[in-house]
Structure formats: C-alpha cells, structure tokens
C-alpha positions as CSV (number, residue, x, y, z in Angstrom):
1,X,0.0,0.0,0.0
2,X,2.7,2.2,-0.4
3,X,2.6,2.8,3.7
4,X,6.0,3.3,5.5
5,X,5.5,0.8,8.7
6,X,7.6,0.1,11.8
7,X,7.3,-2.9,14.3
8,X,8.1,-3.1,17.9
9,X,9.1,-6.1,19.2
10,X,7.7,-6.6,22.6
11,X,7.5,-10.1,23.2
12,X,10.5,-10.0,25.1
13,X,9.3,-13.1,27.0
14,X,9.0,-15.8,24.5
15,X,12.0,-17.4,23.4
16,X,13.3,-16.4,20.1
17,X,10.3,-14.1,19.7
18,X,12.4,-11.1,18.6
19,X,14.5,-13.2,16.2
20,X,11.1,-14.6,14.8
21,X,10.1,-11.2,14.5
22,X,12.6,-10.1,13.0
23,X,12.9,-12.5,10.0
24,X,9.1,-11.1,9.5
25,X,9.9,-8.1,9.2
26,X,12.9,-8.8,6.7
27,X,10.6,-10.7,4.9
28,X,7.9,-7.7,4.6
29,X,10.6,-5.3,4.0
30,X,9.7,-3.0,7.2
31,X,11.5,-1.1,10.4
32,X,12.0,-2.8,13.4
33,X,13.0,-1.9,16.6
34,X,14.1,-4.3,19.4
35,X,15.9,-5.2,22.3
36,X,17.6,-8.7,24.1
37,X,15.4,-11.0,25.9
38,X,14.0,-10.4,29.2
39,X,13.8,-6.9,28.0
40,X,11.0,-4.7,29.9
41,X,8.3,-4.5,26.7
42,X,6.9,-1.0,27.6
43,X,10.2,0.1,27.0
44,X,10.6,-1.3,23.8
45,X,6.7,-0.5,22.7
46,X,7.7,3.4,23.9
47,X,11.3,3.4,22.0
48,X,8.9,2.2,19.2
49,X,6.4,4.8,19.1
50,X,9.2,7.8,20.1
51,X,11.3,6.5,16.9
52,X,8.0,6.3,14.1
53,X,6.9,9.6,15.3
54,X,10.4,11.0,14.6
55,X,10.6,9.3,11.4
56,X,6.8,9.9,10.3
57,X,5.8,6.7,10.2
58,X,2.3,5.6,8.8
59,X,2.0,2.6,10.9
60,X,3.4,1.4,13.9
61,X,3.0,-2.5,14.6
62,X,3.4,-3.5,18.2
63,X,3.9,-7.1,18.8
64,X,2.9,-8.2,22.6
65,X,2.4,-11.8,21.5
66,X,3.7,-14.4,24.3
67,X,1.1,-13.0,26.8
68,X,0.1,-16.2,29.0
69,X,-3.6,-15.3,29.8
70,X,-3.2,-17.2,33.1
71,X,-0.2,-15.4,33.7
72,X,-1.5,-11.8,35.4
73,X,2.5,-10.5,35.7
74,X,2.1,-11.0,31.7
75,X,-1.7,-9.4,30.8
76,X,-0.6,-6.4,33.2
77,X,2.3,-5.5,31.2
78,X,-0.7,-4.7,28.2
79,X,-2.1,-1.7,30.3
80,X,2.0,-0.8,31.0
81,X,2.6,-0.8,27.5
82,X,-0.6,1.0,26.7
83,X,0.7,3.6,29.6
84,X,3.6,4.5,28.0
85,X,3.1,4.7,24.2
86,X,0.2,7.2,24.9
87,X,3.0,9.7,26.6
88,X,4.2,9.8,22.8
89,X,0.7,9.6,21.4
90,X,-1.9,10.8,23.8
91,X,-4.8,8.4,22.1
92,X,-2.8,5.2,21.1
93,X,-3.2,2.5,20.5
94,X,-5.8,3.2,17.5
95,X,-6.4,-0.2,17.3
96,X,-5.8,-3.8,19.4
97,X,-6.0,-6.8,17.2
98,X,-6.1,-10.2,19.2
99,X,-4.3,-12.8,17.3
100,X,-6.3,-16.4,17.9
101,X,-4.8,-20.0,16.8
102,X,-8.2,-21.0,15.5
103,X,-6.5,-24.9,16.5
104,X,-6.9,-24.3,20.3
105,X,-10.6,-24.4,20.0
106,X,-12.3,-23.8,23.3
107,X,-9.1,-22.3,25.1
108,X,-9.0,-19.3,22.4
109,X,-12.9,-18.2,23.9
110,X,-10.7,-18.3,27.3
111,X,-7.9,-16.4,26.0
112,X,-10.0,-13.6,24.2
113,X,-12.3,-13.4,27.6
114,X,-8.7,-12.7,29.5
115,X,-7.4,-10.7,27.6
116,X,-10.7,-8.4,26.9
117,X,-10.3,-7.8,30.7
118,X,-6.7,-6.4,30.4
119,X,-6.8,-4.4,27.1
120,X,-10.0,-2.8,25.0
121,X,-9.4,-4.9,22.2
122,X,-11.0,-3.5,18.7
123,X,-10.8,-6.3,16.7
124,X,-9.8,-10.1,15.9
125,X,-7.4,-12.2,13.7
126,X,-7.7,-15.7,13.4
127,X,-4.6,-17.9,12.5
128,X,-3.8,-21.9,11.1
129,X,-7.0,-21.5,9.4
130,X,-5.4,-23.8,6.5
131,X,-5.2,-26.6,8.6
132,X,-7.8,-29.2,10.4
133,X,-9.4,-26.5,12.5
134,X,-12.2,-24.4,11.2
135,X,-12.5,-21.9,13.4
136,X,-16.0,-22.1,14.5
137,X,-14.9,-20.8,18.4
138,X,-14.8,-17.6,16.7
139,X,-18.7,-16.8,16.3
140,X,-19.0,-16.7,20.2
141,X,-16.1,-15.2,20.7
142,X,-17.4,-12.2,18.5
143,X,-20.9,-12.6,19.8
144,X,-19.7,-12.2,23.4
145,X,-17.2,-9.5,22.9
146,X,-18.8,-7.9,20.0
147,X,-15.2,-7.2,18.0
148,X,-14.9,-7.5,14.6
149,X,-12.9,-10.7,12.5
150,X,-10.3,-8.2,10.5
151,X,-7.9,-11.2,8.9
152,X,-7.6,-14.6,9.0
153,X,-4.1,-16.6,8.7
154,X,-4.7,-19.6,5.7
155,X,-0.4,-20.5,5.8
156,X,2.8,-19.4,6.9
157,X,4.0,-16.7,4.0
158,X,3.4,-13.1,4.2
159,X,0.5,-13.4,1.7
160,X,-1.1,-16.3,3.8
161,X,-2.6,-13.2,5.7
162,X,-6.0,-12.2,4.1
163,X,-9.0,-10.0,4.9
164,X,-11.8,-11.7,6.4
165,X,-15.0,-12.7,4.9
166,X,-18.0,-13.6,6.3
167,X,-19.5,-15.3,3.8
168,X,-16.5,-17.4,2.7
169,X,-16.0,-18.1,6.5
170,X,-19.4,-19.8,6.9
171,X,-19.5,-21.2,3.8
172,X,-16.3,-23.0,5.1
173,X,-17.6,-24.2,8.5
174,X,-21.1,-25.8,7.2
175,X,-21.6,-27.2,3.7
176,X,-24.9,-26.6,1.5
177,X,-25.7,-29.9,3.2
178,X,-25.8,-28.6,6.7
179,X,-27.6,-25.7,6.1
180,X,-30.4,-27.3,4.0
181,X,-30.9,-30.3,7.3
C-alpha cells in the first residue's frame, strides 16, 4: 500500500520471539526496533512509538504476543505498555487486534475473555485457518465481545494473511448440506 511501517518487538518473554520477528519483518521489507530477551516491553513499545513519530511513520505494529492469559504478571504488562506509548501519542493505541490459533478451539474463547479484561481490544485475527481447524470458536467469541474478524491466517508466507469474509467463513464451517438439514 505504499505505507511506510515500523514494528516493535515486545515479546520480550517468549524465546526467540524477537529473532522470529525479525525475520518477519525482513521478509515484509519494514523497520524494526528491538531489544535482548527479558527486555522490559513497555520500554521497547515506547522506543517504538518515540522512533515512528520521529521518522513519520504511517504505521506502527506492536507485537505483545507471548502474553500467557493465566499469567497476570504478563496481561498487566498490556495496560504498562498502553501507559507508556500514549506519553508519545496521547490516544494510542488506535487499534488492538487479538491474534487467535483457531487450532486451540475452546481455550481461544478463554484467552480472548482474559485478555478483553486487560486491554480494549478493537478487533480479531484468526490464524492456522489452512489446517484441520475451522474456526468455529470464533462466532461466540465475536458474539460475546462484540469485536470485529479483521484477517484470518490460511499458511505461513506473508500473503497467507487475508481479509476476512464472512461469507467465505461460513461457507467454510457448514456445507450446502448442513444448512439445508
């Protein structure tokens, strides 16, 4: 799109999240700004923000992935890291999308309830949609939280990433058969 992007990598936690993320980014052909493991992630999320204002940015990708939702050390860092990026932009973040393994089934309507509690989040992304698991946990997880599906992950590659539809999506759970029983 012709956008200039950044990404902060805040998963500090997970093992070789940073790396991860950095080959990502490599791949997409954006900034990104890091720091080692066990770094604090509102530090990195606030380096982040400070460096994409300087360089007018368009987008600024923060990646707080590795958040244990049993963990409350972990889902308290989210309101931390929402604490400090708004000392560089008073209304951020403009947008909180949950990223859901639609393979965990059950234990993603957990994991979205959790983290609804920490963080206002705007809107969903649902990933390993090109495997076994269709998904299907999502409809109560948007029913209950009422957040919009944005994208849904169908691979590993960088175009495996698509915007959601509906139709396609339900058309995918149930066949003409179901529907017509």
């Amino acid at each position: 799109m012709g956008k200039k992007v950044m990404i902060g990598a805040a998963d500090t936690f997970r093992a070789a999240a940073v790396e991860q993320l950095e080959i990502w980014a490599g791949r997409a052909g954006v900034s990104i700004v890091k720091q080692g493991m066990g770094s604090d992630p509102a530090s990195v999320a606030f380096d982040t923000v400070k460096s994409a204002v300087a360089k007018d940015m368009d987008v600024v990708l923060i990646d707080t992935a590795g958040r244990l939702h049993n963990r409350t050390d972990l889902m308290n860092e989210l309101t931390k890291i929402r604490n400090v990026m708004r000392k560089v932009v008073p209304d951020a973040p403009h947008e909180v999308l949950l990223v859901l393994d639609a393979s965990t089934g059950q234990n993603a309507y957990q994991q979205a309830r959790e983290f609804s509690r920490a963080t206002d989040i705007t809107s969903l992304a649902i990933t390993k949609l090109d495997g076994t698991a269709k998904g299907g946990v999502v409809i109560g997880i948007v029913d209950q939280l009422k957040v919009p599906v944005k994208f849904i992950g169908v691979g590993e590659g960088v175009e495996d990433l698509k915007v959601f539809d509906r139709k396609e999506f339900v058309s995918s759970i149930f066949s003409r058969e179901d529907i017509e029983k």
